[in-house]
C-alpha positions in Angstrom: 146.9 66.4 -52.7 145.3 62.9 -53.9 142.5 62.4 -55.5 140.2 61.5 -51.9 141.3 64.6 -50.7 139.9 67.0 -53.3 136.9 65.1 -53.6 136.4 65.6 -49.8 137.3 69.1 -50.4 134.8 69.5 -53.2 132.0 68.0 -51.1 133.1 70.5 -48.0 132.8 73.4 -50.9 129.3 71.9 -52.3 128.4 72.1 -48.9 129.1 75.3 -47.7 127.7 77.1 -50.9 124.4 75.1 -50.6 123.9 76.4 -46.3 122.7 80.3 -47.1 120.8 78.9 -50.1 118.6 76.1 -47.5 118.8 79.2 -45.1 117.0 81.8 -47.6 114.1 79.2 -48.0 113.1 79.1 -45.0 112.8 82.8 -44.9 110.9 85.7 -42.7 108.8 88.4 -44.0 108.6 91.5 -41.8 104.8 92.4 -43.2 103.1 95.6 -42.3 99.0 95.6 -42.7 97.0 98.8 -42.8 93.5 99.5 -43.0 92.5 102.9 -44.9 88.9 104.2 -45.5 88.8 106.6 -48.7 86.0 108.9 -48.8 84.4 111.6 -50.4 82.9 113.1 -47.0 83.6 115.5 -44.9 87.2 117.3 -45.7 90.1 116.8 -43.1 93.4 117.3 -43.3 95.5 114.2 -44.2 96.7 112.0 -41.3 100.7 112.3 -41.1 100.8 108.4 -41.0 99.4 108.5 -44.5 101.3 111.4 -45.9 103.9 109.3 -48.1 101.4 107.4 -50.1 98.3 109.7 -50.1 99.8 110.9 -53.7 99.1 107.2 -55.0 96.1 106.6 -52.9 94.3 109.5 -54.7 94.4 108.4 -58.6 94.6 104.9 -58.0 90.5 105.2 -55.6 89.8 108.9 -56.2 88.7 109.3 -53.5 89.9 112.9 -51.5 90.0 112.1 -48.2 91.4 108.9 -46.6 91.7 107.9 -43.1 94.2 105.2 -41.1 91.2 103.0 -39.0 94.2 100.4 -37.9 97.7 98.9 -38.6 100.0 96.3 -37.5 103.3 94.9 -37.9 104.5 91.1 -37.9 107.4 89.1 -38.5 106.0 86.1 -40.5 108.0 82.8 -40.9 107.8 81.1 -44.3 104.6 78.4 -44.3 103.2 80.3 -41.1 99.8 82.2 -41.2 98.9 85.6 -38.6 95.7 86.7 -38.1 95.5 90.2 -36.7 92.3 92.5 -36.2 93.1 95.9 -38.1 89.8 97.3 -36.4 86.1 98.3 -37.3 85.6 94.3 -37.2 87.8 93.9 -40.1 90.6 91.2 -39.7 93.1 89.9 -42.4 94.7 86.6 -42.4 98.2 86.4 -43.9 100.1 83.1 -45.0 103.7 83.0 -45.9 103.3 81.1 -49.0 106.9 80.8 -49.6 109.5 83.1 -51.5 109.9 83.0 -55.1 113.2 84.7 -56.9 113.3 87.7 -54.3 109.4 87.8 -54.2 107.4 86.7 -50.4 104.6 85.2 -51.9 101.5 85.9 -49.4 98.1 84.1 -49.1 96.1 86.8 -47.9 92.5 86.5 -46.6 89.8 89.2 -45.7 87.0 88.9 -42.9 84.3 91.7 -42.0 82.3 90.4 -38.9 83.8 87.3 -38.5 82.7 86.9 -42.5 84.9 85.6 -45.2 85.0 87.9 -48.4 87.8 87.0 -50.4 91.3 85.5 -50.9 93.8 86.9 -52.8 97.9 86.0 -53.5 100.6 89.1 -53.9 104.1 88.6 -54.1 105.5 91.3 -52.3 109.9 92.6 -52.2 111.1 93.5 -49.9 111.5 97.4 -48.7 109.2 97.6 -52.0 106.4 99.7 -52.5 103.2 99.0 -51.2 100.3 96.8 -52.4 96.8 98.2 -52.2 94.1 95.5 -52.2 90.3 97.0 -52.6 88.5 96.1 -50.1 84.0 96.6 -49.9 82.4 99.5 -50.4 80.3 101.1 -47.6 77.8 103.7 -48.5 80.3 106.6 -47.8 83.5 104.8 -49.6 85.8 102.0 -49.9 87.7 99.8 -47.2 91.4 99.8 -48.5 94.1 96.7 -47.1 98.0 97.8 -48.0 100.4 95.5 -47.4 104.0 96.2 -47.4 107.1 94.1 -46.7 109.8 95.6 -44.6 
């Protein structure tokens, strides 16, 4: 083999190692949004949707009951944004920010009657635990966002 040869051959190998890495930056986040109201209220058996992270729920709010008002699920493409209504006039817009290490890095904004209250960034892993964001207090208890990627 001469020496145009391997250096064609190195360039085919530079190449090929370098196409899953420019792949993996343009990545997809499969991002699933719930709303949860915690409240001290009435007692009520716990929803089955929210039996797996109830246990956290509790001594991170203490709160003793919480309720599921909405969720959804979305496939979000890096540099993209999705706005989706999770109910009781509460919406949450979501921006693939990019991934960093093995991190999706997500812009993530919170509306209440077509109102802005705040922005926040979490980098979420995926098929990682979820994220709880606090959302406003009402005069019973506390809006709750969770955000998990999948």
């Amino acid at each position: 083999m001469n020496w145009q040869t391997s250096l064609i051959f190195a360039f085919l190998v530079c190449v090929a190692l370098a196409t899953p890495a420019m792949s993996a930056a343009e990545s997809t986040a499969s991002i699933e949004a719930k709303l949860i109201y915690g409240t001290n209220a009435e007692d009520q058996p716990t929803e089955e949707q929210l039996k797996d992270i109830e246990p956290r729920l509790k001594p991170d709010f203490g709160y003793r009951n919480y309720r599921l008002l909405g969720e959804k699920i979305f496939k979000l493409k890096e540099g993209n944004e999705e706005k989706c209504e999770l109910g009781h006039q509460i919406e949450v817009s979501i921006k693939h920010n990019g991934t960093k290490k093995q991190f999706q890095v997500l812009g993530v904004n919170l509306y209440h009657q077509n109102k802005w209250l705040f922005f926040i960034e979490v980098s979420v892993q995926q098929k990682s635990k979820p994220i709880f964001i606090k959302g406003p207090f009402t005069k019973d208890g506390l809006v709750i966002i969770m955000l998990t990627a999948k």
